[in-house]
C-alpha positions in Angstrom: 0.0 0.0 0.0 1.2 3.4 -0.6 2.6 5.5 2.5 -0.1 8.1 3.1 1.3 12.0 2.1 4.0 10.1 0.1 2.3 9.3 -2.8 -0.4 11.6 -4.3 -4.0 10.4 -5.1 -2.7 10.1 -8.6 0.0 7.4 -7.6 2.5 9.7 -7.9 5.4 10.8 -5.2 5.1 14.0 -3.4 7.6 16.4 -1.9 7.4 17.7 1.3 6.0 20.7 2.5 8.9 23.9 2.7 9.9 24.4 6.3 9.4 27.8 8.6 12.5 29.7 8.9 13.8 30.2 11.8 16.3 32.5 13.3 20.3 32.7 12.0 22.9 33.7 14.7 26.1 34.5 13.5 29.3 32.2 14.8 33.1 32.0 13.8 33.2 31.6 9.9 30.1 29.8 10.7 26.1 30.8 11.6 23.7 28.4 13.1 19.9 28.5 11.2 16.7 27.4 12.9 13.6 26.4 11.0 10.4 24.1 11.9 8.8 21.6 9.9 5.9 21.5 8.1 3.0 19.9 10.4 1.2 19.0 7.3 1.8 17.1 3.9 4.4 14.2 3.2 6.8 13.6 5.9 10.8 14.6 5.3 13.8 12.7 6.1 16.4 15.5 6.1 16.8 19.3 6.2 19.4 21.7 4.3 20.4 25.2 5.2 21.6 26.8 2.8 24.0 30.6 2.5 23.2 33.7 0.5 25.7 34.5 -0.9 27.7 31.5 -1.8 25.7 28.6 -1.9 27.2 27.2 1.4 25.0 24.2 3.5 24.8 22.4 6.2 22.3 19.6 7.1 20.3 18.4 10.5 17.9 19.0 12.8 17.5 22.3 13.9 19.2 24.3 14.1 21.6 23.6 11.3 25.3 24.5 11.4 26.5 26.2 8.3 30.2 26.8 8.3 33.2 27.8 6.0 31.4 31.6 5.8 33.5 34.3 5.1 34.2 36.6 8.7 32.7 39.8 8.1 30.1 39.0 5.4 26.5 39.3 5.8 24.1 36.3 4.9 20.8 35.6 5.0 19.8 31.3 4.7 16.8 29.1 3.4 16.1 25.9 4.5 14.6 22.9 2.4 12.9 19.7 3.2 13.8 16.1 1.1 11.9 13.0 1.2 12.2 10.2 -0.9 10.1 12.0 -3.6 12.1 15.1 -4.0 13.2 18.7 -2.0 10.8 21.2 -1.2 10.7 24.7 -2.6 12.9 27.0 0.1 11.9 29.1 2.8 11.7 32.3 3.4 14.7 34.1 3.9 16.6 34.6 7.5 17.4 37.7 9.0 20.8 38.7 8.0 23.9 37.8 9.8 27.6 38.7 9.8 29.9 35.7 11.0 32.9 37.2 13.2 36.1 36.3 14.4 36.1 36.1 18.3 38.3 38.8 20.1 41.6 37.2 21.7 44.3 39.1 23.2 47.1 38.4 25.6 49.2 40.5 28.0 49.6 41.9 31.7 47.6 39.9 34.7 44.5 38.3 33.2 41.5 37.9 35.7 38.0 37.2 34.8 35.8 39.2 37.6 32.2 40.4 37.5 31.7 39.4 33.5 34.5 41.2 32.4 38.1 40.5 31.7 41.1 42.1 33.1 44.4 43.0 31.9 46.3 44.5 34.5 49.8 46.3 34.0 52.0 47.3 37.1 55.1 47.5 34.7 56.3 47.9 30.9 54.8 45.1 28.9 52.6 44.6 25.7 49.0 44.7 24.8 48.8 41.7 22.2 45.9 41.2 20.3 45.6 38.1 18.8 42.4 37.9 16.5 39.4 40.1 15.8 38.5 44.0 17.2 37.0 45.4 20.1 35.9 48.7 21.8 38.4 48.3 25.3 37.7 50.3 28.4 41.7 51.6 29.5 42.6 53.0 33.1 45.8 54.3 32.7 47.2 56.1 35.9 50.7 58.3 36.2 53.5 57.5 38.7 52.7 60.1 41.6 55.1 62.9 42.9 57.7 63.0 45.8 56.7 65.3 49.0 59.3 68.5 49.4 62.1 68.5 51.6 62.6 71.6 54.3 65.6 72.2 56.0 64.6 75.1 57.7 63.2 74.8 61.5 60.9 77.8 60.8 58.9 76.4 57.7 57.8 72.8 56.6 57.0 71.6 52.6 54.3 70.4 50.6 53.3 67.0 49.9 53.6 65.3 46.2 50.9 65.3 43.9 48.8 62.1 42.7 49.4 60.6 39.3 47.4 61.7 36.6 44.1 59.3 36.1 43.1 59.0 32.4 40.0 56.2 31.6 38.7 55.9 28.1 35.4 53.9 28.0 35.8 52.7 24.3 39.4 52.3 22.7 39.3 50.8 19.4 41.8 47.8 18.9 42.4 45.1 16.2 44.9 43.0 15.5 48.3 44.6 16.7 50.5 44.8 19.6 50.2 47.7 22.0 53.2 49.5 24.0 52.4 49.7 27.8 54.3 52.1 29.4 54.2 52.7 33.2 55.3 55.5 35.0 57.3 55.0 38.3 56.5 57.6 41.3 59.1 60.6 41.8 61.6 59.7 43.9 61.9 61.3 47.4 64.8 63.6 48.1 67.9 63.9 51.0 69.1 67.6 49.9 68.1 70.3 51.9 65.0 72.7 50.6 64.5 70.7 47.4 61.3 70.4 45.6 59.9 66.7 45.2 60.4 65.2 41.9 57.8 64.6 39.2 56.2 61.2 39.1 56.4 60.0 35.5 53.7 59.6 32.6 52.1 56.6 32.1 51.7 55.8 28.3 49.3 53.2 26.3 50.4 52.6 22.4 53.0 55.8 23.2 50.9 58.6 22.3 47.6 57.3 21.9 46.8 57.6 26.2 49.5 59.9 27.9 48.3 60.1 31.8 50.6 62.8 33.1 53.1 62.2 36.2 52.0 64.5 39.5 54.1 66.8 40.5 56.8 67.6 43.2 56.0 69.0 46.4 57.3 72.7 47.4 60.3 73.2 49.5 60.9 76.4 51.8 63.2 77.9 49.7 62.4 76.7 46.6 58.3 77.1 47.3 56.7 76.3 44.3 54.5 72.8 43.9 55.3 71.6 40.5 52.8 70.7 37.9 51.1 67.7 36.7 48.6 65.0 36.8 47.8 66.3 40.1 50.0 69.5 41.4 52.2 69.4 44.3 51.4 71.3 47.6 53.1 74.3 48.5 55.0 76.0 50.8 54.4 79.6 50.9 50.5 80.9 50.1 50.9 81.2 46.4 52.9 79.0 43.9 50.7 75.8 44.4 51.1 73.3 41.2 47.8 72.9 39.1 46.6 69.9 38.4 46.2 68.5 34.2 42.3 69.1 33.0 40.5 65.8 33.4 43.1 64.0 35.2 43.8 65.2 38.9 43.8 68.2 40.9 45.6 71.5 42.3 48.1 71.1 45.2 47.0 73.2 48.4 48.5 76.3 49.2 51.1 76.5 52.6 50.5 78.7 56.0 52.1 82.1 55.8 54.6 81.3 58.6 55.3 77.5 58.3 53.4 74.5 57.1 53.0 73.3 54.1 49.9 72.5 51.5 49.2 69.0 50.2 49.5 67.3 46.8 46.1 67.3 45.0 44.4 64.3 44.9 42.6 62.2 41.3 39.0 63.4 43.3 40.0 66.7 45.5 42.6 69.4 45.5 44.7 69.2 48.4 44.2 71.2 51.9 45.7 74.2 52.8 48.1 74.2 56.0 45.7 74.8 58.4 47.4 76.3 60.6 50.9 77.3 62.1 53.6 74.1 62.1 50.7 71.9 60.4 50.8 70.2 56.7 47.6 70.0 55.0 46.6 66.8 54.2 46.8 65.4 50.7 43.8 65.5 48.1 41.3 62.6 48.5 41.8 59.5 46.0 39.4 58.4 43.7 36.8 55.8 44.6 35.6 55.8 41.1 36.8 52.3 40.0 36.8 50.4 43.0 35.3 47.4 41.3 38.7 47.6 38.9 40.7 47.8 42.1 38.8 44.7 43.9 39.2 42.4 41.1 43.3 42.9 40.3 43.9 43.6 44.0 45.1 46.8 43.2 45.3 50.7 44.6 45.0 51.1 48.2 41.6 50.4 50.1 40.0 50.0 46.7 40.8 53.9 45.5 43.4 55.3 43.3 45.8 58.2 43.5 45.6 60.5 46.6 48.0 63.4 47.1 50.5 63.2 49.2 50.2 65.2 52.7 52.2 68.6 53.5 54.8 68.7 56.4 55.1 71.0 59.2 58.8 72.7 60.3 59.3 70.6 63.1 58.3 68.4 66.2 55.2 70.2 67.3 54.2 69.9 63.5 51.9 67.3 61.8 52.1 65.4 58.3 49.1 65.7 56.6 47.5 62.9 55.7 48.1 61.8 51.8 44.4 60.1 50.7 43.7 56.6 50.6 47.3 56.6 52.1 47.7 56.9 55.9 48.5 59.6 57.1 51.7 60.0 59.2 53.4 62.7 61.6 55.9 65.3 61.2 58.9 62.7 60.2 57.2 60.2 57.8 59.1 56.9 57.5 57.4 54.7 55.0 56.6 55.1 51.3 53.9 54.3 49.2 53.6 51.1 48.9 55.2 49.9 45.6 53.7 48.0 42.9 50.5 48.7 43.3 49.8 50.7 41.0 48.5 53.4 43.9 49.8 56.5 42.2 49.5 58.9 45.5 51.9 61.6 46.1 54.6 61.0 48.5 54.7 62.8 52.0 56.8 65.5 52.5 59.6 65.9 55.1 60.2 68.1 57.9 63.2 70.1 58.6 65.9 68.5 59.4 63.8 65.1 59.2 64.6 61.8 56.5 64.0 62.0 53.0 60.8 63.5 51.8 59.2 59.7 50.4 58.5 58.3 47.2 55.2 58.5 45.0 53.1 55.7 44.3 54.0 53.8 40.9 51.4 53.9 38.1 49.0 51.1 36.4 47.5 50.8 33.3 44.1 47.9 33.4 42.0 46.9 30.4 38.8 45.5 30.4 36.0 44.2 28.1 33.3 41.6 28.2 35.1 38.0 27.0 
């Protein structure tokens, strides 16, 4: 007997019915196609996708995998029925799809945290991507300034500035290796009256992302803050270093007869000397990428480049404090930690006291969704 929908009243065979498109999603030189049978005429034994342009199939059950496509090509697909008797006519159309090449790249300290991934840099090194292009979010911070020195018992110095902080929510990259270039802090000074050094650019692909070093506290003599990311605090009531426009802050300003101001800070500018033999304490860090910091375990309690705190003349004086950095008294002893990537300003020194101390180094961290 003939199998019923297989062979027509007339004896003849008869083709199944054409299926329902589906939906296409796009893979790696590939796309998968969904359809659904026909629920009515002559049963079929197989199913083809098949690629406009090109003419490419695949066969199955849904969905069917169609694959050799061209990454960066837009298809649309049909899908046919076959039976014993014949192949259907096609389906309608897909919706169009563009098979891509996934994004791979290598570099720095890779951690996946929070559905993104995380490249973090705490020292030269290369951004490498391996295959395909991507919009990258880039936190690149500056090496942070050294405090002043004084060496006068009548006046103290101002604290170093933070590192400049520079974040770019979409950086185009492809297929290229990028220059990572991280700027050390400014080193702290043993020389009498001697501004704090400069802490020192942090660069991604050279010029592409230049986050500017903060700059060197004031010293009695020599009372000026210096300029940079963040300025450096100052001795004297003028002369406080300005901060760079969209990366950190002014330094503070000193107290007529002694103290001195504090480094400005990635979220404040730094405090005044607030009074006779008192530093002002350095400008507040930035919270603003906490998460970042959480999941490289980096900055300092979860912020990012505070200024350094000003120094008073002498043992009745006070060190300001420098941000997310503790703050210490008159005769700080211990630097930013390195390695970090904190980027605060250092603390300055009192007369007569140690070296003023060392900025925080810089950090550069990528992230995008895998």
């Amino acid at each position: 007997m003939p199998i019923l929908g297989v062979i027509s009243s007339a004896g003849y065979p008869r083709v199944p019915n054409a299926p329902t498109i589906g939906t296409a999603t796009a893979g790696n030189a590939s796309a998968t196609v969904t359809y659904t049978a026909s629920a009515t005429g002559p049963v079929a034994t197989s199913f083809t996708a098949t690629s406009s342009p090109s003419g490419l199939t695949g066969t199955g059950a849904s969905p069917i995998t169609v694959s050799g496509l061209t990454n960066g090509t837009s298809y649309t697909f049909t899908v046919t029925a076959t039976n014993a008797a014949g192949t259907s006519t096609a389906s309608a159309a897909s919706n169009s799809v563009t098979p891509v090449q996934p994004f791979a790249a290598t570099g720095g300290t890779i951690v996946n945290s929070g559905g993104y991934r995380y490249h973090t840099f705490l020292a030269d090194g290369t951004f490498q991507v391996t295959a395909g292009s991507a919009n990258v979010e880039v936190l690149l911070i500056a090496g942070g300034a050294a405090g002043g020195r004084s060496d006068d018992t009548s006046y103290g110095a101002g604290g170093g500035g933070a590192g400049g902080v520079l974040y770019t929510a979409s950086q185009a990259v492809s297929v290229n290796n990028y220059a990572i270039v991280i700027g050390a802090g400014g080193t702290g000074t043993s020389s009498p009256n001697v501004q704090g050094n400069n802490g020192n650019n942090s660069t991604f692909n050279s010029t592409t992302l230049v986050a500017i070093g903060g700059g060197g506290g004031g010293a009695h003599s020599n009372t000026a803050g210096r300029n940079g990311g963040s300025g450096g605090g100052a001795r004297a009531t003028t002369g406080n270093g300005t901060g760079t426009s969209g990366q950190g802050f002014n330094g503070g300003t000193g107290n007529s007869s002694s103290g001195g101001g504090g480094g400005g800070g990635a979220a404040g500018v730094g405090a005044n000397s607030p009074a006779n033999n008192q530093g002002g304490n350095g400008g507040a860090a930035t919270s603003a990428y906490s998460a970042w910091a959480s999941a490289t375990t980096t900055g300092v309690s979860g912020a990012y480049a505070g200024g350094g705190g000003g120094a008073g003349p002498n043992a009745n004086g006070t060190g300001g404090g420098g941000g997310a950095q503790p703050g210490s008294n008159v005769n700080p002893t211990v630097n930013v930690a390195a390695n970090t990537g904190s980027a605060n300003g250092g603390l300055a020194a009192k007369s007569g006291g140690s070296n003023s101390l060392n900025g925080g180094s810089g950090i550069c961290i990528i992230r995008y969704v895998p």
